[in-house]
C-alpha positions, 0 to 999 in steps of 0.5 A, a space after each residue: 500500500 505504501 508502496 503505491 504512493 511512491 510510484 510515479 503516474 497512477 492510472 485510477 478509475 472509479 466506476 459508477 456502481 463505487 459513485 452510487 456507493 459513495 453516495 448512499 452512504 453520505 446519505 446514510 451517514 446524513 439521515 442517521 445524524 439527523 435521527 440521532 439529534 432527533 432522539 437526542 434534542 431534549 439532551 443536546 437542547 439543554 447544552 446550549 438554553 440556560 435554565 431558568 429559576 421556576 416560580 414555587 407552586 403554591 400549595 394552597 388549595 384553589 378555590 372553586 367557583 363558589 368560593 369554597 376549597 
């Protein structure tokens, strides 16, 4: 293999059944990466959005309608 990059002109030749290879694997390798950010965007999402102190909740019952609890 080393060998090959040493020796002087090279003649290479790429069929189109190699061109469509190449091709769907860049189209695997593009659809995989965007199923894995969509499992992941919960995560990946709060890498980057800053949380945010949440108000307490207030544990006193609500009253209804009439006024009552």
């Amino acid at each position: 293999m080393i060998h090959s990059f040493f020796v002087g002109k090279q003649l290479l030749y790429l069929d189109p059944g190699s061109g469509s290879f190449i091709i769907q694997m860049l189209l695997a390798g593009i659809l995989g990466a965007g199923v894995a950010v969509r499992i992941y965007w919960k995560k990946i999402k709060k890498l980057f959005v800053k949380e945010t102190d949440q108000k307490p909740v207030d544990e006193t019952p609500a009253e209804d309608e009439n006024g009552q609890k």
